[in-house]
N, C-alpha and C positions, 0 to 999 in steps of 0.2 A: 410414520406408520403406526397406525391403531394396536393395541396390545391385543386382541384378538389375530388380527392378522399374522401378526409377528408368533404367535405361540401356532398359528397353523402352519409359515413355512418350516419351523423349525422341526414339526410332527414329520414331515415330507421330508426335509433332509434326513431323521433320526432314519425313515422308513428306508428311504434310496440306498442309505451306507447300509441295514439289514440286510438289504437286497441283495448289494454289489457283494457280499461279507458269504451268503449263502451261496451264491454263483461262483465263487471264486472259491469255496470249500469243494463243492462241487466239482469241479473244473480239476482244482490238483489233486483228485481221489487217486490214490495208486491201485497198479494193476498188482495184485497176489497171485496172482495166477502161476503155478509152477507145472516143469518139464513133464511132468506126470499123471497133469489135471487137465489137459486138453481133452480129454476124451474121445468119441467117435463120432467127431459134429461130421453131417455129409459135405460138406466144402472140404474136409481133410483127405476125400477120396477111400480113406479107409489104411489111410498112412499115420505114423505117429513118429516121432524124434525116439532116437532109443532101438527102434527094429533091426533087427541084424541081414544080412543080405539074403537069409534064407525064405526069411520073413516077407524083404520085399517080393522074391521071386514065387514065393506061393499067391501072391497076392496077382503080381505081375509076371506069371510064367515065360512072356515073351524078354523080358527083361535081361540084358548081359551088361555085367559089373566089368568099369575101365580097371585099372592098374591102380593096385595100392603103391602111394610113391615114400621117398624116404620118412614123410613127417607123419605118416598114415594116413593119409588122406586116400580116400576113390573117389570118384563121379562118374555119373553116368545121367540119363538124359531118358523118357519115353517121349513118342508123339502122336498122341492117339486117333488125333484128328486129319494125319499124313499118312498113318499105315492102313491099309486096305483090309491087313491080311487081323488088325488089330480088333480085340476083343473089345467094343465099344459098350458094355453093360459095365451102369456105372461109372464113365467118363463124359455123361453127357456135357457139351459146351466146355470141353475141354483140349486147349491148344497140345499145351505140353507141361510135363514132367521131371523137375530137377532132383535131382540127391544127391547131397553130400557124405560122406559117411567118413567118421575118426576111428581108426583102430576098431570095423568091421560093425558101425553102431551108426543109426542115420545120424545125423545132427543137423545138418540142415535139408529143408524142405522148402522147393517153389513150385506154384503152380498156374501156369499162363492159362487163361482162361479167354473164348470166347467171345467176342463183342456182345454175342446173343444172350451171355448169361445172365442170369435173374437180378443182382444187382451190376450192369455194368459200367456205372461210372465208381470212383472213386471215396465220393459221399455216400454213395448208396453201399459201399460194398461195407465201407467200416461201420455203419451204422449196421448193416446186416450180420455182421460177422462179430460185432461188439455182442449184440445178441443173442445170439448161437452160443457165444461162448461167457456171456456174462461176463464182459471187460466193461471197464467206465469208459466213456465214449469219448472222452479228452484225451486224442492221439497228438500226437506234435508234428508238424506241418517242417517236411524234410525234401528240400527242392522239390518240391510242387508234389510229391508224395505223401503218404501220411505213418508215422511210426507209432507204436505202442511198448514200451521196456515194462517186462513184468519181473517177476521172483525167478531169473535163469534162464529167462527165453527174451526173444525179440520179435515183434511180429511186424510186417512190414507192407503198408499194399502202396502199387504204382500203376499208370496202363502202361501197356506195352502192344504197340499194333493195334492199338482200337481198342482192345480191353483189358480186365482190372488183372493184376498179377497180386497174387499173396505169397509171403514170404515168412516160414517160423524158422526163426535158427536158438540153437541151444547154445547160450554164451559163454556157459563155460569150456565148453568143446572150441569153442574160437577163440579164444583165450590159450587153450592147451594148443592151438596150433599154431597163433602168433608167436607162442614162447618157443615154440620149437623151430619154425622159420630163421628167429632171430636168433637160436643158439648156432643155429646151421650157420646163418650167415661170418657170425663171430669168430666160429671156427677156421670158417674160409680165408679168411681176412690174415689169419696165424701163419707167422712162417717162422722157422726154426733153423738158427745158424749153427755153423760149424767153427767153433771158438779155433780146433788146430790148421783150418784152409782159408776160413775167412770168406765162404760160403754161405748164400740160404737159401733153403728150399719150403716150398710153401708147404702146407700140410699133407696135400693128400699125393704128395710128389712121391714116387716109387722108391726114386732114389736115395730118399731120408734112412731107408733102412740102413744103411752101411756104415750110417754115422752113429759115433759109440752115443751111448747115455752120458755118461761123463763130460763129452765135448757140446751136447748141444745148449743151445739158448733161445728162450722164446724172447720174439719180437710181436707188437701188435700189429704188426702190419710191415710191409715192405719197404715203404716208404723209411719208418724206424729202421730197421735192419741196414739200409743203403747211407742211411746218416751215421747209421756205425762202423763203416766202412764196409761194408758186406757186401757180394755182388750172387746175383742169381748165378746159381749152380747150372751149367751148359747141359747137364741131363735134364735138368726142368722144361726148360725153355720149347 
C-alpha cells in the first residue's frame, strides 16, 4: 500500500472515531429538566405536577376526587372524549385523563390521547414533545415504549388503543410512596407475643390491647413467633 493511501485511510478513520465520539456525546446528553420547569406547553392540557385538588377542579369543574387511602394516595380519572355532557375546549384529541395525587398535590400525570392527534405514533410524539419542552431527544427504548429520566421527574410515552399516551410522574413523590407501602407492609408482617400465655397476635389485632407492655415480644413475622413456640391467639383468628 502506497504511503499516500495509507495517510488517507488513516484521515478517514481519525474522522469516523470524531464522528462516532460527537454522536455519542450527543446521544448521552442528560435531561435537567426539573418538577417546576415544565411549564404551560399545550400537550400538558394546562395541568402541572404539584396542583392541588382545587386547582385541578377549577381547571376541570366536572372533576370528582376518589379516596385518599392510608399512604395518601388519591386517583381519579376524566374522559372527555366519552362525556357528552363534557366541556370539550381545550381537550381536542383527547381520550382520557389520569391523576395521581400524594398528600393532596398532583404527582403524577397521564394523558391518552387520540389516534387523530398531531403527533400519533410514538416517534413522532417524542420528537414533538422533546421540542415543546427542550429535552435531548435520546429517550431509552422501554418495552417497545420510549422513557426520558430528568432532575425529579420521569416522562414516559407508549400507544395505547391506536394512540400515543404521555406520562410525567414526579419521582420523588413515588419514592415517598414506595417507602410508605413498604413500611405498611412491614408493620403487617409484626406480630406481638405474650411472653405470660405463650400467645401472638399480629399487630392490628384488637385483642393485643389486654396484653401488658411488660409481657409483650416482637416477632418478625408469624412464622418466627410459631418456632418459638407461640400459637395465634383464638381472638385473632
Amino acid at each position: 500500500m502506497s504511503r499516500p493511501t495509507l495517510f488517507f485511510l488513516v484521515k478517514i478513520g481519525l474522522l469516523f472515531v470524531f464522528l462516532l465520539t460527537c454522536f455519542a456525546t450527543v446521544s448521552a446528553q442528560p435531561c435537567h429538566l426539573k418538577v417546576n420547569q415544565l411549564g404551560n406547553a399545550p400537550e400538558l392540557l394546562g395541568f402541572r405536577l404539584g396542583m392541588t385538588f382545587d386547582e385541578v377542579k377549577a381547571r376541570v369543574p366536572k372533576v370528582r376526587f376518589g379516596h385518599t387511602d392510608h399512604t395518601g394516595v388519591s386517583k381519579t380519572s376524566i374522559s372527555p372524549n366519552y362525556d357528552p355532557g363534557f366541556d370539550h375546549t381545550g381537550f381536542a384529541d383527547v381520550r382520557t385523563v389520569s391523576f395521581e395525587f400524594l398528600d393532596g398535590k398532583l404527582s403524577s400525570l397521564w394523558i391518552g390521547y387520540e389516534s387523530s392527534f398531531k403527533w400519533p405514533t410514538i416517534d413522532e410524539f417524542v420528537e414533538g414533545i422533546s421540542k415543546s419542552f427542550a429535552l435531548p431527544t435520546a429517550w431509552s427504548l422501554k418495552r417497545g415504549s420510549r422513557e426520558l429520566r430528568c432532575d425529579g421527574i420521569t416522562l414516559f410515552v407508549s400507544m395505547i388503543a391506536g394512540g400515543p399516551s404521555f406520562r410525567v410522574t414526579d419521582d420523588a413523590a413515588e419514592e415517598t410512596i414506595a417507602n410508605r407501602r413498604e413500611r405498611e407492609a412491614n408493620a403487617a408482617e409484626v406480630v406481638i407475643g405474650d411472653k405470660s400465655s405463650r400467645l401472638y397476635y399480629p399487630a392490628g389485632c384488637g385483642a393485643l390491647e389486654v396484653v401488658a407492655a411488660v409481657d409483650r415480644i416482637s416477632f418478625k413475622d408469624k412464622e418466627e413467633a410459631e418456632k418459638a413456640g407461640y400459637k395465634l391467639a383464638k381472638s385473632c383468628e
